[in-house]
N, C-alpha and C positions, 0 to 999 in steps of 0.2 A: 489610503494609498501612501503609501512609504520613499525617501528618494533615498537611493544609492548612486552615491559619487566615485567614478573610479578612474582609473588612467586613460579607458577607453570611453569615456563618455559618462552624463547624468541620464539616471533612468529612474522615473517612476515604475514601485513596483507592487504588485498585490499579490497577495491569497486566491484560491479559485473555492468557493464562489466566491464573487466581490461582494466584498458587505462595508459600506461605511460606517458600522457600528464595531464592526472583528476590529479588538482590541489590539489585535498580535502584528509583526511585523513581516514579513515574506523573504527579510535577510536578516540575518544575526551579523556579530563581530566575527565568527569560525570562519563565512563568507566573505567578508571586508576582509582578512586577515590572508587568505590564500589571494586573492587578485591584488591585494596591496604586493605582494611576494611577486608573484608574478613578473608585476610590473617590474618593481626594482632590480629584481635579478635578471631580467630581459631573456628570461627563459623560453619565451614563445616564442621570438624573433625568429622568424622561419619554419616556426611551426606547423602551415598550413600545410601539411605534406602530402596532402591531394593533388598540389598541385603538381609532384613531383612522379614519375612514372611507379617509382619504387615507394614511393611515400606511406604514409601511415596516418590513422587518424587522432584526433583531439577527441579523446572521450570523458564527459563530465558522468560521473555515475552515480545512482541515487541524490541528484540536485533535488532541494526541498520543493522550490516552487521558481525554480529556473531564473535565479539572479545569478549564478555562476553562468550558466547556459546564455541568458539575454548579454550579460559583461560582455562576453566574449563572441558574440553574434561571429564578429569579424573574422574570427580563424575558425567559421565552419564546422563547429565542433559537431561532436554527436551526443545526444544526452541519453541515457539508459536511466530508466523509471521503471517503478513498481505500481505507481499511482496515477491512477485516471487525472485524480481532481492536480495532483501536481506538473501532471502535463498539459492539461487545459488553461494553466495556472500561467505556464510556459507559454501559450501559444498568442494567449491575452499581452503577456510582458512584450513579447519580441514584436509583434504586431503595433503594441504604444510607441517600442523603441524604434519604432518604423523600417523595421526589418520583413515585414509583412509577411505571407505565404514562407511556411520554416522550409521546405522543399524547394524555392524558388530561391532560399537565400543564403541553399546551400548547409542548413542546419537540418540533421537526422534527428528524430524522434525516434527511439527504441523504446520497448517495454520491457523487463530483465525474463520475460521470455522469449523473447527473438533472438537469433543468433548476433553475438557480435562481429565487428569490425573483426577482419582476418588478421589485420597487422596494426598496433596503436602505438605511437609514438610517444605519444602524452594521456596518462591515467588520471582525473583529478579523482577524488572520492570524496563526498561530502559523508561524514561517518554515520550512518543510521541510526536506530533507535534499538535495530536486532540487529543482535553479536551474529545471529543463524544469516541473515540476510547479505551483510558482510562478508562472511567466510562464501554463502553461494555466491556473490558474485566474485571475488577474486578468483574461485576457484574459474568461473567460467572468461574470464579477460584475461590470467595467467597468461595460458597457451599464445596469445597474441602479442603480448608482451617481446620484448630483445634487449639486449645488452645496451643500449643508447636509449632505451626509452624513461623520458623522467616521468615517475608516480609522485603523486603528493595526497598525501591527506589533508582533510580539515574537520573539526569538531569545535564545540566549548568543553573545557578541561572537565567537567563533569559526565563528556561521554566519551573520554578517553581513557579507557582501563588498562593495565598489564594484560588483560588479556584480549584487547584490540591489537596493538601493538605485539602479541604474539602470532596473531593472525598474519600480519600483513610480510613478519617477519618467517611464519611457516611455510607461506604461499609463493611468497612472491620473491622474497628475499630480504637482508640485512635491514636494520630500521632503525630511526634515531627518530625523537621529537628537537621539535623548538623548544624556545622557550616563551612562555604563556605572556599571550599580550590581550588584554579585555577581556582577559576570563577565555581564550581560545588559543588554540595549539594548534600547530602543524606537523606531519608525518611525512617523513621522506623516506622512500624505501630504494636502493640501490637490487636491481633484477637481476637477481643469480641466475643462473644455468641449473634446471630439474632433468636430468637422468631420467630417473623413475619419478613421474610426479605422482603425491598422492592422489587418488578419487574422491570424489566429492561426495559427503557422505547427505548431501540432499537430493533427490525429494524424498523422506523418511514415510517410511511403511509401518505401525504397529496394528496390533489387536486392540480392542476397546475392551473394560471390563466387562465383567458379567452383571445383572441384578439392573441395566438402564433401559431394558424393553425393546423393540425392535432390533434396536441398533446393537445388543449385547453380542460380544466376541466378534462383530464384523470389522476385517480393516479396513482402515484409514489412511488417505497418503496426504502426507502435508507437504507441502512448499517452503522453502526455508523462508519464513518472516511473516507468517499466520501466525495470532495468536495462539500462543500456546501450543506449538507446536509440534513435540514430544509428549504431548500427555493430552489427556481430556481435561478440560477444565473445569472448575465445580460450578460452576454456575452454568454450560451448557449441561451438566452430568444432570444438574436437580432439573432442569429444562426438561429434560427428555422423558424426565418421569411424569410430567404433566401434560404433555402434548395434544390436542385434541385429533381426532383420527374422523375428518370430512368424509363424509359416503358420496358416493355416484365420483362424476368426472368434474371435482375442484378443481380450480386454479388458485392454488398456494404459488406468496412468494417466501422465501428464504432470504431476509434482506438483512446485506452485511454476511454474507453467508460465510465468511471461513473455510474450511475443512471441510463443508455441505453435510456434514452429520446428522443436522436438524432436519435439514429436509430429504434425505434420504430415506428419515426414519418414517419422518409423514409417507413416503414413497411407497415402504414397506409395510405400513398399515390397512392404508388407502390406494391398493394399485390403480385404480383409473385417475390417480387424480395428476393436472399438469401440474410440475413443479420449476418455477424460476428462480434458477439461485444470481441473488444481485449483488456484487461487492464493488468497491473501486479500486481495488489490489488483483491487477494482475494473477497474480501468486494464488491468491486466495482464488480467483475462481478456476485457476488449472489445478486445483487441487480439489475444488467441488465436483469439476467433473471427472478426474479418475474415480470419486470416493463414488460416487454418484454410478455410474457404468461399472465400476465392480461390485453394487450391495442393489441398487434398485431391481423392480422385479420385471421391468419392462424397460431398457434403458433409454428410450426411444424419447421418455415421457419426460424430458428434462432440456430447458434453456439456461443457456449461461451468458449472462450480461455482465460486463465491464464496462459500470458506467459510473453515475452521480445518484446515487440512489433508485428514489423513484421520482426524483426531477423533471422527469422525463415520461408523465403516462403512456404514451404512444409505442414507449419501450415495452410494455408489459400489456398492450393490449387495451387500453382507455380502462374507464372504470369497471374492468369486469373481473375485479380480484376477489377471492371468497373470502383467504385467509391471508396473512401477513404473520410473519414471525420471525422475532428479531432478538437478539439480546446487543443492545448499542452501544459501542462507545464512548468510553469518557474523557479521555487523548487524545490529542493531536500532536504528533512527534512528541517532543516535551512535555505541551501544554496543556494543561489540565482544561475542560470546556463541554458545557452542554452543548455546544451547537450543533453540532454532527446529531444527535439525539435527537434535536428539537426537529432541523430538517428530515429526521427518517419518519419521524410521525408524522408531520405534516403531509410529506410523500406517500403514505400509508392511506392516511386518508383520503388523499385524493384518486386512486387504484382501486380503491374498496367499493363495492356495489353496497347500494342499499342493504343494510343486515349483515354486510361483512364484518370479521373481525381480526383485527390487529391483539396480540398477542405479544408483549414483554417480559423478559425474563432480564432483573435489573440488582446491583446494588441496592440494598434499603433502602440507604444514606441518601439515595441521589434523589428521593423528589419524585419520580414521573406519575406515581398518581395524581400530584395534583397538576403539571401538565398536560395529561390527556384526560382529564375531566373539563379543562377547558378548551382544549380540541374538540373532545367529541361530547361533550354534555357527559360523560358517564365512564368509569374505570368499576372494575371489580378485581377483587382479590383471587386468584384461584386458588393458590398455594404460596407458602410463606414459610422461611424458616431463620436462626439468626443473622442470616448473612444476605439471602438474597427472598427474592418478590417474584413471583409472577401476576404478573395483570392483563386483563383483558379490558380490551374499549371494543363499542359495537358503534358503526355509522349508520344514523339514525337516516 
């Protein structure tokens, strides 16, 4: 647990899941550095404009794990997330900061697929990790945007690019930085007046190559802030070429699913079989299921979960999973970390029926043979080449 000191109060604040060993901290200086602004410039003063007939809303958009959101509890903000584990993250903060029930306290919870607020007075934007993620949502908060409403950015100067900063300056209007204090910046963008405003050129549609198996020449729609979201990635690409293709009516999960490419293809192998596609991106799993409902061959045969993995068995049906297939994570926002990893196996194993099996497509570099050898007593190799691994573990 980490404290953040601000103008509006001291708040303890974490990571979702809480882990007293996660290294990482749930606010940076980008964070401290726009509510320190805030403050001093008394820019919120009257901000609550809910209360006003005509008013407009406080929207914090893509907050990491809702210390901007918990700060500002008091002006009602509404917070726009892409991530399960970062609104769970939120709901933990603002409940410590005894704010309790976010619906009772007047604080919105959105996903950046829900529509937004009609009119927003105040934009924060915590800057993401995708440029693509970004661009989709200003394009979708533009529209709501007016000539008085203040946007601010915040990032650390290492995620602020010339070409953030053209973003904010194509969409939304004029844009200037600060100047860098603890390694973090602030963006101000004054809202011009769009005529003709451009479209948004996500959720992007292509063809997949040829020579990957099932899934060859079928499109794909991705979500702006999927991995890899203009292209196939090689390490789902060599995935697909090893797949294992379950007979009769499987229950495969697809966890971490992305684009649902993987398990579309099991789909199109093996049609009786259920297929769960699990991510905690929003995005990612409105994107599994268009890929899913335009290539499967029964579209009937597919769940889509927006959760914390497989944290949760009761989400996928208690241990009655055959197969599990995953290629996991090795980031979180910035930071580089097994843990996402560790939890997907663990959750893997717990899903899996007697003789089921989990199924990774990994980095070499990263190790998880000999993590899931001491999960499940046993890893094998199936396939291998310089760069990536497939492994399988069976639950004994």
């Amino acid at each position: 647990m980490n404290r953040l000191t601000t103008e509006w109060g001291t708040h303890d604040l974490t990571r979702f899941p809480e882990d007293p060993r996660d290294p990482f901290r749930a606010w940076d200086a980008a964070d401290a550095y726009l509510l320190r602004h805030l403050a001093q410039s008394g820019a919120l003063a009257g901000a609550d404009g809910r209360d006003r007939p005509d008013g407009g809303a406080l929207v914090v958009a893509l907050d990491r794990w809702g210390a901007l959101t918990t700060a500002l509890a008091a002006h009602r903000p509404v917070q726009i997330s892409d991530s399960h584990l970062a609104r769970s993250a939120t709901r933990a903060n603002l409940a410590r900061a005894g704010a309790g029930d976010p619906q009772a306290a007047g604080v919105g919870l959105l996903t950046t697929q829900d529509a937004p607020p009609e009119r927003i007075d105040v934009l924060l934007v915590r800057v993401p990790k995708s440029l693509a993620l970004l661009e989709d949502q200003l394009h979708r908060l533009a529209p709501a945007l007016h000539a008085g409403s203040l946007v601010v950015g915040t990032g650390m100067v290492k995620e602020i690019h010339t070409s953030t900063l053209r973003l904010f300056e194509r969409i939304v209007g004029p844009t200037r930085t600060s100047l860098a204090e603890q390694k973090a910046r602030l963006i101000h963008t004054t809202v011009a007046r769009r005529e003709n405003r451009a479209p948004s050129p996500w959720p992007l549609r292509y063809a997949l190559p040829d020579g990957i198996g099932a899934m060859s020449g079928r499109t794909v729609t991705n979500h702006a802030g999927i991995f890899c979201a203009d292209r196939l990635d090689i390490g789902t690409r060599f995935f697909l070429g090893q797949l294992p293709a379950p007979a009769g009516p499987a229950r495969v999960v697809d966890l971490g699913c992305g684009n649902g490419v993987v398990g579309t293809a099991v789909a199109r192998t093996s049609p009786e079989a259920e297929i769960v596609f699990v991510d905690e991106s929003h995005q990612a799993v409105a994107s599994a299921e268009r890929t899913f409902r335009d290539n499967a061959p029964d579209p009937l045969r597919g769940t889509f979960l927006v959760t914390d993995g497989l944290s949760d068995p009761a989400a996928v049906a208690g241990s009655s999973v055959d197969l599990v297939l995953t290629n996991p994570p090795f980031h979180s926002h910035q930071a580089v970390t097994d843990a996402t990893a560790r939890r997907m196996f663990a959750g893997a194993r717990r899903v899996l029926r007697p003789g089921g099996e989990l199924w990774v497509v990994a980095n070499r570099h990263l190790g998880h043979h000999q993590r899931l050898r001491r999960l499940f007593g046993n890893c094998a190799t199936v396939a291998s080449d310089p760069k990536f691994v497939v492994l399988r573990a069976v639950k004994g």
